[in-house]
LOPA-109416 format. One line per 3 residues: number of its first residue (from 0); their letters; for each residue x, y, z of N, C-alpha, C. Coordinates in pm, 1 decimal. Layout:
N
NUM = a = X/Y/Z/X/Y/Z/X/Y/Z ~ ...
END
This chain:
78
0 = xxx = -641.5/-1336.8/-1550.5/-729.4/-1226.0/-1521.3/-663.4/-1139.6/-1414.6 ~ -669.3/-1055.8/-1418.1/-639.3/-888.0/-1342.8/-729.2/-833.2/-1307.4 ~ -663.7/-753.8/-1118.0/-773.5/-666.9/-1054.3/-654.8/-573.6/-1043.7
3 = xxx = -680.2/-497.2/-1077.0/-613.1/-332.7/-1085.4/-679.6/-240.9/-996.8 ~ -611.9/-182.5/-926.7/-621.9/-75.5/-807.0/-502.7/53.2/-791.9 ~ -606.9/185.2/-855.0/-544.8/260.7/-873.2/-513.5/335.6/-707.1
6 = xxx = -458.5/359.1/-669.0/-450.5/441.5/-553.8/-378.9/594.8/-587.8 ~ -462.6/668.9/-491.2/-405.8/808.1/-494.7/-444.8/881.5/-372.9 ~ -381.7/896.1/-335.0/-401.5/943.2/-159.2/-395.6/1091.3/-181.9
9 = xxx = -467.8/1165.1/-145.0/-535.7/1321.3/-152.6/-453.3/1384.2/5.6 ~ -439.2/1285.0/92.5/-420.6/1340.7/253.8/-241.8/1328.6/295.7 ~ -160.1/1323.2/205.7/-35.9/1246.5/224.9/74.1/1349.4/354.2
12 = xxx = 50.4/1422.6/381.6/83.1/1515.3/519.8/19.6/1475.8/622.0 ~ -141.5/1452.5/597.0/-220.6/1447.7/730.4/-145.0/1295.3/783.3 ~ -136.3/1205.9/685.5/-105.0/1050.3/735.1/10.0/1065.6/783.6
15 = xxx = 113.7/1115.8/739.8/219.7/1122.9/786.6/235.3/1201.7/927.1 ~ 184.2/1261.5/938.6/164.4/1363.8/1057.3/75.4/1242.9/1133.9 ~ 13.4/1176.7/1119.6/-60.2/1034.5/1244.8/-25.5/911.8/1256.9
18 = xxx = 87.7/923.7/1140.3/206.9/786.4/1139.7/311.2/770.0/1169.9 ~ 343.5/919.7/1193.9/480.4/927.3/1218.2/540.8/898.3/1335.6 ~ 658.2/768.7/1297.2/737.1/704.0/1330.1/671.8/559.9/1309.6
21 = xxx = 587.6/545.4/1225.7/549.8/390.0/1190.5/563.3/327.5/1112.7 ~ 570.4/377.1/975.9/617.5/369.0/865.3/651.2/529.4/803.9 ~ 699.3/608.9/889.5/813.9/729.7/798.2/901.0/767.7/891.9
24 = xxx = 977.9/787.2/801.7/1159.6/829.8/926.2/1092.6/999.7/967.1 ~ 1152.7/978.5/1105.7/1097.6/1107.6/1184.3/1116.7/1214.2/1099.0 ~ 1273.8/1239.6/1043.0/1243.1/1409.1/967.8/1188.9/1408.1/784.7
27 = xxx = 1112.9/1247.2/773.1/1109.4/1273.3/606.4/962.1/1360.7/639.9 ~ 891.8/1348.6/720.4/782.7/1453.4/705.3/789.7/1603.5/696.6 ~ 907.7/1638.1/773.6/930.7/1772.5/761.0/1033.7/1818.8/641.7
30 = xxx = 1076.4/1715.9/548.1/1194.0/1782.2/471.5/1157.0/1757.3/305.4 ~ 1056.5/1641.2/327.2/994.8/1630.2/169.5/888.7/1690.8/134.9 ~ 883.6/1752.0/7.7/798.2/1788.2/-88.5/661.8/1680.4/-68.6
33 = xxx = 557.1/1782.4/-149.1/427.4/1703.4/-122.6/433.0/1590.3/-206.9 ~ 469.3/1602.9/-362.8/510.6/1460.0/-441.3/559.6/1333.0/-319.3 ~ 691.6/1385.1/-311.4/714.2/1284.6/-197.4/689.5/1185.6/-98.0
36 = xxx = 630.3/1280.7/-69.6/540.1/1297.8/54.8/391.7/1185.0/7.5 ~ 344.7/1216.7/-93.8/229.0/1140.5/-152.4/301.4/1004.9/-212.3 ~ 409.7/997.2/-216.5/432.1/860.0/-320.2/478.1/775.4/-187.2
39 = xxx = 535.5/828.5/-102.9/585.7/759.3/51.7/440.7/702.7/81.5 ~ 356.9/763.5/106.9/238.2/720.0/203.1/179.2/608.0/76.8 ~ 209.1/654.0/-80.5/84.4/549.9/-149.8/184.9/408.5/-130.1
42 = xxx = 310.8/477.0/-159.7/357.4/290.5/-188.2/371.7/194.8/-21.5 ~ 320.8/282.5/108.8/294.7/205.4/238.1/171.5/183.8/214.4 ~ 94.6/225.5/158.2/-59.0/164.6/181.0/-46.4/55.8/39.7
45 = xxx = 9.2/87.9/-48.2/28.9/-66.4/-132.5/112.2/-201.0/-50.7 ~ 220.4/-143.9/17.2/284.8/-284.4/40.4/214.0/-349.2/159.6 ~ 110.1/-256.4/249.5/32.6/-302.2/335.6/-64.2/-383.3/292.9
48 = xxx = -195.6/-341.1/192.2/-258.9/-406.6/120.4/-234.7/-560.4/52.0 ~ -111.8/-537.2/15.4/-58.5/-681.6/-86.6/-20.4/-779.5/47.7 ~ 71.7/-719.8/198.0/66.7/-767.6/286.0/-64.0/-902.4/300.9
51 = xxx = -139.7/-756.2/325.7/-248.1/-861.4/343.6/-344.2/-937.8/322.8 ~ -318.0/-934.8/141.5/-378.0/-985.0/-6.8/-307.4/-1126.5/43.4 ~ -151.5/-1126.3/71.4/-114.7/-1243.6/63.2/-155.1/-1332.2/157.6
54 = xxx = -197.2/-1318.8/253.3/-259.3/-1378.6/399.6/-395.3/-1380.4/369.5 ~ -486.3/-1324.0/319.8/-599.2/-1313.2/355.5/-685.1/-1416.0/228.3 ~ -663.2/-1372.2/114.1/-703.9/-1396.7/4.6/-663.5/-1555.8/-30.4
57 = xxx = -563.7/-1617.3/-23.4/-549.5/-1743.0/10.6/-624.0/-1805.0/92.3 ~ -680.6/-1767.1/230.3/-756.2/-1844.1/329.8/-918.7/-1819.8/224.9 ~ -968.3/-1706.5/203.5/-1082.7/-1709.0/144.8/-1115.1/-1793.1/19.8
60 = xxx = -1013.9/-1805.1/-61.5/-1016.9/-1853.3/-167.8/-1017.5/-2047.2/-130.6 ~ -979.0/-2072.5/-19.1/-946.9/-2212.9/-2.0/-1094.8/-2270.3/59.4 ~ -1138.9/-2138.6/138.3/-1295.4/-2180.4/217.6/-1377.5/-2217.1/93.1
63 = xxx = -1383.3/-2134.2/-8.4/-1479.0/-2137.4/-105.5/-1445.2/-2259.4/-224.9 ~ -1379.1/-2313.9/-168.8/-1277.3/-2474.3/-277.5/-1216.8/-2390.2/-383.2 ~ -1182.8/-2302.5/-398.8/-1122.1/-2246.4/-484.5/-945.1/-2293.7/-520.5
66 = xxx = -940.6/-2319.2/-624.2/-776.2/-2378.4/-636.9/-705.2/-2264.4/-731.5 ~ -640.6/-2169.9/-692.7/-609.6/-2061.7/-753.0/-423.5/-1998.7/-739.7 ~ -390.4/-1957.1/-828.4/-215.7/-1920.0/-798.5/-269.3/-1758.5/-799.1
69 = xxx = -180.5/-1703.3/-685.4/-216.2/-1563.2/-695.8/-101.1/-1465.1/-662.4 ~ -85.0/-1375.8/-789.3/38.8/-1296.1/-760.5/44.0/-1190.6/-741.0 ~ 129.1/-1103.8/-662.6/82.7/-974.7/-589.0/193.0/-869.9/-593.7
72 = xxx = 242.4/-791.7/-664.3/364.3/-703.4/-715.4/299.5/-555.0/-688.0 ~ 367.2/-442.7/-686.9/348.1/-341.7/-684.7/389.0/-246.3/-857.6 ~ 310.0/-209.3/-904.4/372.3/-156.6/-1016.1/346.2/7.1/-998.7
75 = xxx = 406.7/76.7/-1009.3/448.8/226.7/-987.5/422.1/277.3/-1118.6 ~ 370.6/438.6/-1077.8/339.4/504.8/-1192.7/445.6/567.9/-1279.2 ~ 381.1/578.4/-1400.3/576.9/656.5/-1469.3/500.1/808.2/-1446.7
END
């Protein structure tokens, strides 16, 4: 079974402009296109998320006796 999570970030300047230097190199905000710019910020908020899919979701799943294998990949849009 599969949980699918589409993400699409609408704000990908504003984040970058309140992240910057946390996860984006100082001049990719000023030199990339908005595409860019939007696929930078979605695939940090995916590898953050799965980050913490992998930590989190294991402890919950173990409270509840749950015995479960759980795999966590990023798949990109074509």
């Amino acid at each position: 079974m599969k949980v699918i999570i589409d993400l699409d970030v609408t704000n990908p300047e504003e984040v970058m402009k309140s992240h910057r230097g946390e996860i984006f190199g100082l001049m990719a905000g000023l030199v990339l296109s908005y595409e860019k710019k939007k696929y930078k910020v979605e695939k940090a908020v995916c590898e953050e998320m799965v980050n913490i899919l992998r930590v989190e979701l294991p402890k919950a799943l173990q409270e509840e006796l749950i015995e479960a294998k759980a795999n966590f990949y990023i798949e990109e849009n074509e």
